[in-house]
VOPAGU-2260 file (C-alpha; in pm, 1 decimal, decimal comma):
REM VOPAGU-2260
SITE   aa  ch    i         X         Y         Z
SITE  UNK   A    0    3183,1    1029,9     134,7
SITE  UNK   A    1    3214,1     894,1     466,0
SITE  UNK   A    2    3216,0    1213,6     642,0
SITE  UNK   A    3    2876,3    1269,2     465,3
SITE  UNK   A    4    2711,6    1052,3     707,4
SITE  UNK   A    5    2829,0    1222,6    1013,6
SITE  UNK   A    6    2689,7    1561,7     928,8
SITE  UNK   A    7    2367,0    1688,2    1048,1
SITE  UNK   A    8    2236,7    1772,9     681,9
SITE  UNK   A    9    2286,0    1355,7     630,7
SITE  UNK   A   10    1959,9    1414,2     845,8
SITE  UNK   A   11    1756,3    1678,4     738,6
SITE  UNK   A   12    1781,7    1463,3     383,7
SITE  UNK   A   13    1651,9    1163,3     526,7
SITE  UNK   A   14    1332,9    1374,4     718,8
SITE  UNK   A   15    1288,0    1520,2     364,8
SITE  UNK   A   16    1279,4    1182,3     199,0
SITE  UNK   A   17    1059,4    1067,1     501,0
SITE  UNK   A   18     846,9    1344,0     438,0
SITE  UNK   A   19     804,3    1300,6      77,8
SITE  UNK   A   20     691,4     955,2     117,1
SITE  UNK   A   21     468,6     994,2     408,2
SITE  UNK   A   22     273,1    1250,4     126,0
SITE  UNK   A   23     278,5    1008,2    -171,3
SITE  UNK   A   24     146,5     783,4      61,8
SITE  UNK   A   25    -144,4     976,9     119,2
SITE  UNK   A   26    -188,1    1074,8    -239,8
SITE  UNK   A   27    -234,1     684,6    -314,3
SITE  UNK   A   28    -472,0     677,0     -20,9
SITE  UNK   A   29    -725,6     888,5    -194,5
SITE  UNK   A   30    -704,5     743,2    -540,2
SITE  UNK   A   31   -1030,0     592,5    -599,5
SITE  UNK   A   32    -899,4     277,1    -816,9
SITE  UNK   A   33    -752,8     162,9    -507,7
SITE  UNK   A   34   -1089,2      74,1    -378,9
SITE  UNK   A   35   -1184,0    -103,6    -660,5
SITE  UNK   A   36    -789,9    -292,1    -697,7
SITE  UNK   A   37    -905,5    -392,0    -347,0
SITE  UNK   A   38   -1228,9    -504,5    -401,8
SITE  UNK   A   39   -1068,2    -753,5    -687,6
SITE  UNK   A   40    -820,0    -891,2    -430,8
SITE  UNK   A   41   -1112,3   -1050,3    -213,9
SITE  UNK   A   42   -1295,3   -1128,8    -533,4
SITE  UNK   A   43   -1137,7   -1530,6    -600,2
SITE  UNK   A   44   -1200,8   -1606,7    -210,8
SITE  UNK   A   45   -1617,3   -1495,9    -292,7
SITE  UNK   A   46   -1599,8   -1712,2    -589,3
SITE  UNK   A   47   -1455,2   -1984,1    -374,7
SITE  UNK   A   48   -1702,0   -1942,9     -70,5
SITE  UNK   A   49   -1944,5   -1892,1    -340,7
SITE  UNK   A   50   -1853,7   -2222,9    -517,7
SITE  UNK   A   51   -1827,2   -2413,5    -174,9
SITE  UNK   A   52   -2210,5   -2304,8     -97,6
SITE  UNK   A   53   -2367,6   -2422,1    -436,4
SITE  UNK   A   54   -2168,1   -2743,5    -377,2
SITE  UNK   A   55   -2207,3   -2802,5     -46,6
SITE  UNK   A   56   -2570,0   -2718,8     -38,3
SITE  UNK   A   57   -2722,0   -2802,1    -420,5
């Protein structure tokens, strides 16, 4: 097991895995629900800068 880690295929396996992830990561990138999960992160600080408006202003 030890000796594992000093070949050079150790290496190639951790490019590969590399590689795989680099391409799921640009799979996600072009999902369009990702837009829209985004969108609903900003959505409580509009309701907040909406809420401080009406208050600060009505």
């Amino acid at each position: 097991m030890s000796e594992d880690r000093f070949k050079l295929d150790a290496i190639d396996k951790q490019r590969a895995s590399i590689e795989r992830a680099k391409q799921q990561a640009q799979e996600q990138k072009h999902d369009p629900s990702t837009g829209r999960l985004m969108a609903l992160t900003n959505l409580p600080w509009l309701i907040a800068l909406l809420g401080f408006l009406w208050w600060k202003y009505h």
